[in-house]
C-alpha positions in Angstrom: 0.0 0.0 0.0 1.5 3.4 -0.8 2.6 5.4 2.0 1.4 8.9 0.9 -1.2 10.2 -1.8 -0.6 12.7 -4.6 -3.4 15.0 -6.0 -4.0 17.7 -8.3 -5.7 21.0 -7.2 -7.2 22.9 -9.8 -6.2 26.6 -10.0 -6.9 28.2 -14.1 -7.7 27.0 -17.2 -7.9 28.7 -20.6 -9.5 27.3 -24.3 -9.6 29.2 -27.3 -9.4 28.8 -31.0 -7.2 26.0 -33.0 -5.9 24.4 -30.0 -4.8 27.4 -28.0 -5.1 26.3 -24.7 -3.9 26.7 -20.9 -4.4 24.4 -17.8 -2.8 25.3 -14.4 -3.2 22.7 -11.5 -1.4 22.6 -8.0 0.8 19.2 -6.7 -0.7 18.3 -3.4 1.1 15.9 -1.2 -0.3 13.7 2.1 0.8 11.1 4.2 -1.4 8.7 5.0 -0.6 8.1 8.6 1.6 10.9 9.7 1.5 15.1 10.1 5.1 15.4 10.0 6.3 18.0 7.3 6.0 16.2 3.8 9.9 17.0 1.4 10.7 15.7 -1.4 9.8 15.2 -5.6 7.4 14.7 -7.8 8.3 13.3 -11.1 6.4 13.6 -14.0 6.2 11.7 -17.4 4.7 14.0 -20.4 3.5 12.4 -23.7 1.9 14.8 -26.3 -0.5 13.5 -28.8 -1.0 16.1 -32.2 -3.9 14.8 -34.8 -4.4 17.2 -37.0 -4.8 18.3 -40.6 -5.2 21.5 -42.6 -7.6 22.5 -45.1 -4.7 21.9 -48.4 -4.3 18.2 -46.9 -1.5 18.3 -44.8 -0.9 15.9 -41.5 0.6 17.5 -38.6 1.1 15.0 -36.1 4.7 15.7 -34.5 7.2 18.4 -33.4 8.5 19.0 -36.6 5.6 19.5 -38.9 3.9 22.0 -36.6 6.9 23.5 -35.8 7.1 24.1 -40.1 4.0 25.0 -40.2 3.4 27.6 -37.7 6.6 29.3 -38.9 8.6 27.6 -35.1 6.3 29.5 -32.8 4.8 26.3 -31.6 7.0 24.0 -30.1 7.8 20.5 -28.5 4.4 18.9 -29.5 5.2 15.3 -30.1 8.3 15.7 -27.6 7.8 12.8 -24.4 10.0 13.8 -21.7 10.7 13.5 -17.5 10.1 16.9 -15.6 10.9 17.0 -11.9 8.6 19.2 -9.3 10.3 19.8 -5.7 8.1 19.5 -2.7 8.1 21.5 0.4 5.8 21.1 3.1 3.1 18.4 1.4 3.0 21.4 -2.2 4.7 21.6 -5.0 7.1 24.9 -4.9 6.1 25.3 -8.8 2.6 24.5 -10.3 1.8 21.7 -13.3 1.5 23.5 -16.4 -0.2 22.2 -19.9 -0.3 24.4 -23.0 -0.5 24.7 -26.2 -0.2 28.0 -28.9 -2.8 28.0 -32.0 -2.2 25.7 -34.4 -2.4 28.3 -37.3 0.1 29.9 -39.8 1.5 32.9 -38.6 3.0 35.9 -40.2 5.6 38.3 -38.9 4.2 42.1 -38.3 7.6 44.1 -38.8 6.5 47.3 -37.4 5.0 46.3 -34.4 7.8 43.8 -33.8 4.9 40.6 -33.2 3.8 37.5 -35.1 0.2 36.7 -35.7 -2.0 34.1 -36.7 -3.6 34.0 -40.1 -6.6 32.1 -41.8 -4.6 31.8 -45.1 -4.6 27.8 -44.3 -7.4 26.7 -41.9 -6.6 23.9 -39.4 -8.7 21.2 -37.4 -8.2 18.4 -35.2 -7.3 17.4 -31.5 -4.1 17.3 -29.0 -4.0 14.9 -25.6 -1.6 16.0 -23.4 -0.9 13.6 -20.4 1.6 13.4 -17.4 2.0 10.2 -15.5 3.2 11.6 -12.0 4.4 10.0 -8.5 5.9 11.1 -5.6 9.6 10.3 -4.0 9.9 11.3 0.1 13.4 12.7 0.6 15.2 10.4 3.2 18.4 10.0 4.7 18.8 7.3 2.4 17.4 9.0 -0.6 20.1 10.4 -2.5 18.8 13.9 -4.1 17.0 12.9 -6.9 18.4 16.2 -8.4 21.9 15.1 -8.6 21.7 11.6 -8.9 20.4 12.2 -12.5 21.7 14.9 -15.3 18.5 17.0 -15.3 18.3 20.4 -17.8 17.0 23.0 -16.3 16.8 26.2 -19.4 14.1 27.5 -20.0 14.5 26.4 -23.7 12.8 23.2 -23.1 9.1 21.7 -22.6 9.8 21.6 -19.2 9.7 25.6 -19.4 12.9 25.6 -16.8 12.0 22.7 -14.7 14.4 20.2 -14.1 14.2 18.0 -17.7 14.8 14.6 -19.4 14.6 14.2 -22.7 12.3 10.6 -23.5 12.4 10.7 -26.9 15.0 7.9 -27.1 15.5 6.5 -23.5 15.3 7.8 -20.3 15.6 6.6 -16.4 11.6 6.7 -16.9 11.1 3.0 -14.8 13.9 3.8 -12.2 12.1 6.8 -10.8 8.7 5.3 -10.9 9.8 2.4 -8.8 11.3 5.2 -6.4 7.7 6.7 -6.0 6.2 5.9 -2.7 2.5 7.4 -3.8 -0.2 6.3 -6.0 0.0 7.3 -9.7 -1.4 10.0 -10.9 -2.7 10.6 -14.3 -3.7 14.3 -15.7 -4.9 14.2 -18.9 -5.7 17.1 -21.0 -8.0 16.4 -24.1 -8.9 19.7 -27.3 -10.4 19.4 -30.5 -11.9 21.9 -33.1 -13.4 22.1 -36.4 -12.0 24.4 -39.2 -14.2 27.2 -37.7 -11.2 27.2 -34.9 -13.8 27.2 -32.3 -12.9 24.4 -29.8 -15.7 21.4 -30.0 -14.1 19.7 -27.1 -11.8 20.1 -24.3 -11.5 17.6 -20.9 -9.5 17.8 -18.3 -9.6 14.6 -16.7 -7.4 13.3 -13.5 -7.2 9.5 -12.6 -5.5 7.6 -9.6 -3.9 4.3 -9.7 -4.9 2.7 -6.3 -1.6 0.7 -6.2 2.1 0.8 -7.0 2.7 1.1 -10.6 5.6 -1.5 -10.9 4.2 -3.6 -8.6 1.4 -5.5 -10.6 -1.5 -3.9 -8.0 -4.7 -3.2 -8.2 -5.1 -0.2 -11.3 -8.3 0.5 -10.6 -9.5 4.3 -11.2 -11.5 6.9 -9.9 -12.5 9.9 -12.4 -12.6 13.7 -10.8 -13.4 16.8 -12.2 -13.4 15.6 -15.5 -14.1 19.4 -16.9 -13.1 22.6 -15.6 -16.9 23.3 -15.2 -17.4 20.6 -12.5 -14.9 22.4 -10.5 -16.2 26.0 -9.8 -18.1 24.0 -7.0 -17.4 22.6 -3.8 -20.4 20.4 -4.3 -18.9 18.6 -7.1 -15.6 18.9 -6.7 -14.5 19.0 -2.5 -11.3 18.4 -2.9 -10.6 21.4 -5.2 -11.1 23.6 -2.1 -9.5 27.0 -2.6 -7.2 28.4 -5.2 -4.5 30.4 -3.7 -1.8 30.2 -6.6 1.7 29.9 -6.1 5.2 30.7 -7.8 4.5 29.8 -11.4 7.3 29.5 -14.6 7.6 30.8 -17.6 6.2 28.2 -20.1 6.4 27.4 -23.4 4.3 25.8 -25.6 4.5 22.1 -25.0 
């Protein structure tokens, strides 16, 4: 049985036109039998899933066809990667973070120094963005999971400056999971639209694994606040209580 449980608090969310979209949500660490103060790390695995096409017949379905496309102002969309959330006192010091820019062709304005979007092509289709996520207590006998690995912390990746491990071709993905002393928690973020631009679905959708990943437990679920709508309440949603926000990072669009 895991000894502590990891949530997600809901703080903002944003949805706009071809895939433009913004979901902020606070770490939130307990221990099951204890009050003591609640240190350590919260690592999370990010897959990004692009479906989309444009109105002359083009797929864009990775990193490097969007980033084409939308002349490099929207980046890491097919990129899978490790990002690594320190925990002080049972919270995460930096919120979660998924975003996406629109998926539009854009044009450089050079008097006013800005790109914008265009409808010279038009664009539908959908993006799931999920993080797998557990938590590791820091111990005397946990070596600081910040130097045991060699994490990249610029702010030029998907991780928008948070420590970052590049998946793409291999990563110590199953050795930190097996570290993680919490259930496992799954965020997933779900858009779609139609040519129009206007979004004809978004879900955000959090699921727990009631038992050790790696372990071959129970992986039953339970679904919460499965859209930002369900959570303006505290009739729907208790355990979304409050929404005091803290530090947050500059972010890019990943």
């Amino acid at each position: 049985m895991a000894s502590y449980s990891l949530d997600l608090k809901y703080i903002s969310s944003r949805y706009k036109n071809y895939g433009d979209y913004f979901v902020k949500e606070q770490f939130n660490v307990s221990h099951i039998n204890s009050t003591q103060p609640i240190n350590g790390w919260i690592v999370q695995y990010i897959t990004k899933q692009p479906d989309i096409e444009t109105t002359t017949g083009f797929k864009l379905n990775d990193t490097d066809s969007i980033m084409q496309f939308t002349e490099g102002q929207v980046e890491f969309m097919s990129d899978n990667y490790l990002e690594l959330f320190k925990v002080e006192n049972g919270k995460a010091i930096i919120p979660d973070q998924f975003a996406s820019g629109p998926i539009a062709k854009y044009e450089y304005d050079t008097k006013k120094n800005k790109w914008y979007t265009t409808d010279d092509v038009l664009t539908k289709g959908s993006i799931t963005h999920t993080g797998l996520s557990v938590f590791i207590p820091k111990t005397p006998n946990q070596t600081d999971l910040e130097q045991l690995y060699t994490w990249n912390t610029s702010r030029d990746t998907p991780a928008g400056g948070l420590p970052f491990i590049s998946c793409v071709q291999s990563c110590p993905k199953d050795e930190l999971f097996k570290l993680g002393k919490s259930n496992i928690l799954q965020h997933t973020v779900t858009v779609s639209w139609d040519y129009n631009g206007i979004p004809t679905f978004n879900n955000n959708k959090i699921s727990i694994t009631s038992g050790p990943l790696f372990e071959g437990g129970d992986k039953k679920t339970r679904k919460t606040c499965k859209t930002r709508k369900n959570c303006k309440t505290r009739k729907t949603c208790k355990r979304r209580k409050g929404r005091k926000t803290r530090k947050t990072r500059k972010k890019k669009y990943n």
